[in-house]
N, C-alpha and C positions, 0 to 999 in steps of 0.2 A: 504494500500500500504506500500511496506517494502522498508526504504531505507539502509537496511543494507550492499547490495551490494554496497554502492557508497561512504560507509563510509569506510577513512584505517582507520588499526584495532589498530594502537595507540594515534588516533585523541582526545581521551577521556583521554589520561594518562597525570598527574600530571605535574607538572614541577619538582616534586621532583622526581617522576617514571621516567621521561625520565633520570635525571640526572642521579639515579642509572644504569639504560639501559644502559649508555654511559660510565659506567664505569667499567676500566678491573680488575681482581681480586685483583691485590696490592691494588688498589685503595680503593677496598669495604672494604677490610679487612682493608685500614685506617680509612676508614667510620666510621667502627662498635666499631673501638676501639678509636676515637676520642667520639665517643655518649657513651660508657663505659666510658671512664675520664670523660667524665660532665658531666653524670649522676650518679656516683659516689662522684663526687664533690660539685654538687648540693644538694645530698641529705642526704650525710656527716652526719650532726645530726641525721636522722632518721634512719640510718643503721649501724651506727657505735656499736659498742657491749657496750664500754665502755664509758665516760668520759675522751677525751685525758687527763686531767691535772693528774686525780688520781693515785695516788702513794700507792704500797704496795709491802713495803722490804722483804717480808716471800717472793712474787711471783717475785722478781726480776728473770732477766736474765734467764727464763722456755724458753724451746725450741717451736718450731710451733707445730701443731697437728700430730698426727703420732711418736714421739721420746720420749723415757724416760723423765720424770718430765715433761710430759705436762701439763699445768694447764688447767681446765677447762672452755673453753669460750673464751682464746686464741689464737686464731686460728693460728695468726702470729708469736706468741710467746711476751715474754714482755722485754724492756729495764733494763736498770740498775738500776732505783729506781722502776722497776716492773709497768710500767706504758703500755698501752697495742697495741705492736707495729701496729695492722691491725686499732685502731680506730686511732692513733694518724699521720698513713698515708691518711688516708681518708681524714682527716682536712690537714694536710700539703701538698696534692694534691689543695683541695680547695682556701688552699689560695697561694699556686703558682702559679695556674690558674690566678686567681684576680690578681698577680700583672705581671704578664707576659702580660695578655691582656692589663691589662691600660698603662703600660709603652710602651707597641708598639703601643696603638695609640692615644697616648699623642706624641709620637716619628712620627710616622704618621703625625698628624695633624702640630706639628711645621716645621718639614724639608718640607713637600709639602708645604706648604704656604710662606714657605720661598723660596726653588724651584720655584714655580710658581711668586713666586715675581719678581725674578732673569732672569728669564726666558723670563717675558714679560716685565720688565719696562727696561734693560739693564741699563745702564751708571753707575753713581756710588754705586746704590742701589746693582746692581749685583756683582760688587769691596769689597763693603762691606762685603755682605753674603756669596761673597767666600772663602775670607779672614778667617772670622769666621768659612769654613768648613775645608780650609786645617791647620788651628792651631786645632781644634779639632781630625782630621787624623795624624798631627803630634806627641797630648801629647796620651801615653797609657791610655784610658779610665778608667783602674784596677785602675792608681796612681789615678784619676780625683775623682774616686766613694770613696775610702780610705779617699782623704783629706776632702771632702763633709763629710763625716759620721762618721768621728773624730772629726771633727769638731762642726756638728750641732747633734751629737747624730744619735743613729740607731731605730730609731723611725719606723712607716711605714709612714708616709708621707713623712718625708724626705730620706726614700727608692724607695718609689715612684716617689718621684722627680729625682731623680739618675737613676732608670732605664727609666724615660721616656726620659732625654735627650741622655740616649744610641743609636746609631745608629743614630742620627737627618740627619748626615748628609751625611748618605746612601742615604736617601730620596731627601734631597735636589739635591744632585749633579743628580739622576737619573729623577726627574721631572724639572731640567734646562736643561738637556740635550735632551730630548723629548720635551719641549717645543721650544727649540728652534728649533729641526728637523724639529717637526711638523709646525712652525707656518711659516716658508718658502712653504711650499706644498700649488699646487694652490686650494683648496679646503678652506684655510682659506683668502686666497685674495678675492677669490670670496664672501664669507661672511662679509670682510670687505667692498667689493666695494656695496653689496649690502644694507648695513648700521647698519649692528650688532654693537656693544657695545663692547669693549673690557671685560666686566665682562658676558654679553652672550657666545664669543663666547669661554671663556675659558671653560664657563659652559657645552656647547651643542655641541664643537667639541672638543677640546683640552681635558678633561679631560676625557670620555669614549675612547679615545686611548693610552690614558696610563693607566688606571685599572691595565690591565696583569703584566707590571713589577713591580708597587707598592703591587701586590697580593702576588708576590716573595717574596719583600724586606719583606713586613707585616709579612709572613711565616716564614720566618729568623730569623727577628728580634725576634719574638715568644720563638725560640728555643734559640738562643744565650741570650735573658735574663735571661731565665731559669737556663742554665749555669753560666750565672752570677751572678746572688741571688745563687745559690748554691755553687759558690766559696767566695761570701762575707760571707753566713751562716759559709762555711767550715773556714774561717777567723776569726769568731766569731765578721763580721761586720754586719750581715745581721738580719732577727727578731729575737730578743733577745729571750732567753727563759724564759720562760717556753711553749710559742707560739712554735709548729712545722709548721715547712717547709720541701721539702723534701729533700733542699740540709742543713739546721741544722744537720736534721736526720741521713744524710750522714755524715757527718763532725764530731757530737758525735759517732758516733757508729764506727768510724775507729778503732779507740781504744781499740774494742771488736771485732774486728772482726776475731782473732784466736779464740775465745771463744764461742762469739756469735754473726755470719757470717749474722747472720737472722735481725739484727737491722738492716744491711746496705741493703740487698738484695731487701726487700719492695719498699724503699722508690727510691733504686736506678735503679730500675725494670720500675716504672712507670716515671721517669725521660727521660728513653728511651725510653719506648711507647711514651710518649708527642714528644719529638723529631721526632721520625720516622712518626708519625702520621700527624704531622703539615707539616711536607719536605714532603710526599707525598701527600697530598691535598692540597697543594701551588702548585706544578707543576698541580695536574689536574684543579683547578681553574684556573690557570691563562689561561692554553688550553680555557676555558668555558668562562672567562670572556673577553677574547682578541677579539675585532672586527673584527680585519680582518680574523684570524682565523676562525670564524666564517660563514663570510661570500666563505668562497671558498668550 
């Protein structure tokens, strides 16, 4: 006996098949070039042509493939001590990635919990952690990351630590403000009267209805640290070199760029894919992860 007739015919597909299904071409095309950055990022070492650090003066400043004095094997062409621009963007893709993720959700983790502090416990605790958001809204974060890293050196952890209290308190203010929406709604009374926990029912109601806008703020912040490591590189506050990043890369190679356009082009190329690629699979997440959305 066949039950093919009674089966629909996408009963069998993925959760990752459906998502694709559900997504319209912007979106795929961010897909595909978000899985191109980290799969180019991830595997850096093993495809990169060259050794970012190595330097050879004879091959400085060669053009990309295709133009006079191209040198052989560099495909992107090479910088000014000749070092080889396609391998040494690979790695500075790789580690903008790294500090882009951990700084947003290090930034994540302290403003939600502080939010969520604020949110449920009210009185002075809430006084407190506002306090600490609108003097943080008030000082320019550029002065904030400057004196931090003048200060304690431009190290990567304490880059790290700079870009993760970047944006803390986007987060915060947008999960006090949904929790307090939400925790009026009778849907969290009713879990009260029927004797939830305040640490349940943040867990099991209150925190899957806010997903969607911290999937935004995440997405955001993603991209604006990015920007930001590459205005501290371009500052000559961000990882020191001989280490590439792709906003260093930027930042040295402005310099050359009547000459040689192609040191900044690379690095400044995939700056913009990351950008564009995070802002539109933030907006379709958060469609996908929003409950009530969902549900209608």
């Amino acid at each position: 006996m066949s039950f093919a007739s009674d089966t629909p015919s996408g009963y069998f597909k993925s959760g990752p098949a459906r998502l694709w299904a559900s997504a319209n071409p912007v979106e795929k095309a961010a897909l595909v070039i978000a899985a191109l950055l980290c799969g180019l990022a991830l595997l850096a070492p093993l495809i990169a042509p060259f050794d970012p650090l190595d330097q050879s003066l004879i091959s400085r400043l060669r053009p990309p493939i295709g133009f006079e004095r191209y040198k052989e094997g560099h495909y992107f062409g090479t910088d000014e001590l000749g070092r080889d621009v396609l391998s040494r963007s690979l790695y500075g893709l790789r580690l903008t990635l790294s500090l882009a993720l951990a700084g947003a959700c290090i930034g994540l983790v302290l403003g939600g919990a502080l939010g969520l502090a604020a949110g449920l416990r009210r009185g002075w605790a809430e006084d407190v952690i506002m306090a600490g958001v609108d003097i943080q809204i008030a000082v320019p974060f550029t002065l904030i990351a400057l004196l931090v890293l003048t200060l304690f050196g431009s190290n990567i952890q304490v880059l790290v630590f700079v870009l993760g209290i970047y944006g803390w308190e986007q987060y915060a203010r947008i999960v006090r403000g949904e929790v307090r929406k939400i925790t009026e709604l009778p849907f969290i009374e009713a879990a009260r009267a029927s004797g939830g926990t305040p640490g349940y029912i943040a867990l099991r109601h209150i925190l899957p209805n806010i997903v969607s806008p911290l999937v935004v703020q995440f997405t955001l912040s993603v991209s604006n640290i990015v920007i930001l490591e590459s205005t501290l590189s371009f500052l000559g506050l961000g990882v020191q070199p001989p280490t590439a990043t792709l906003g260093s890369m930027v930042g040295f190679g402005r310099d050359y760029m009547p000459t040689a356009p192609w040191m900044v082009i690379a690095p400044a190329l995939m700056i913009v894919l990351i950008t564009f690629a995070v802002q539109i699979l933030g907006d379709w997440l958060r469609d996908r992860a929003d409950v009530r959305l969902r549900q209608r």
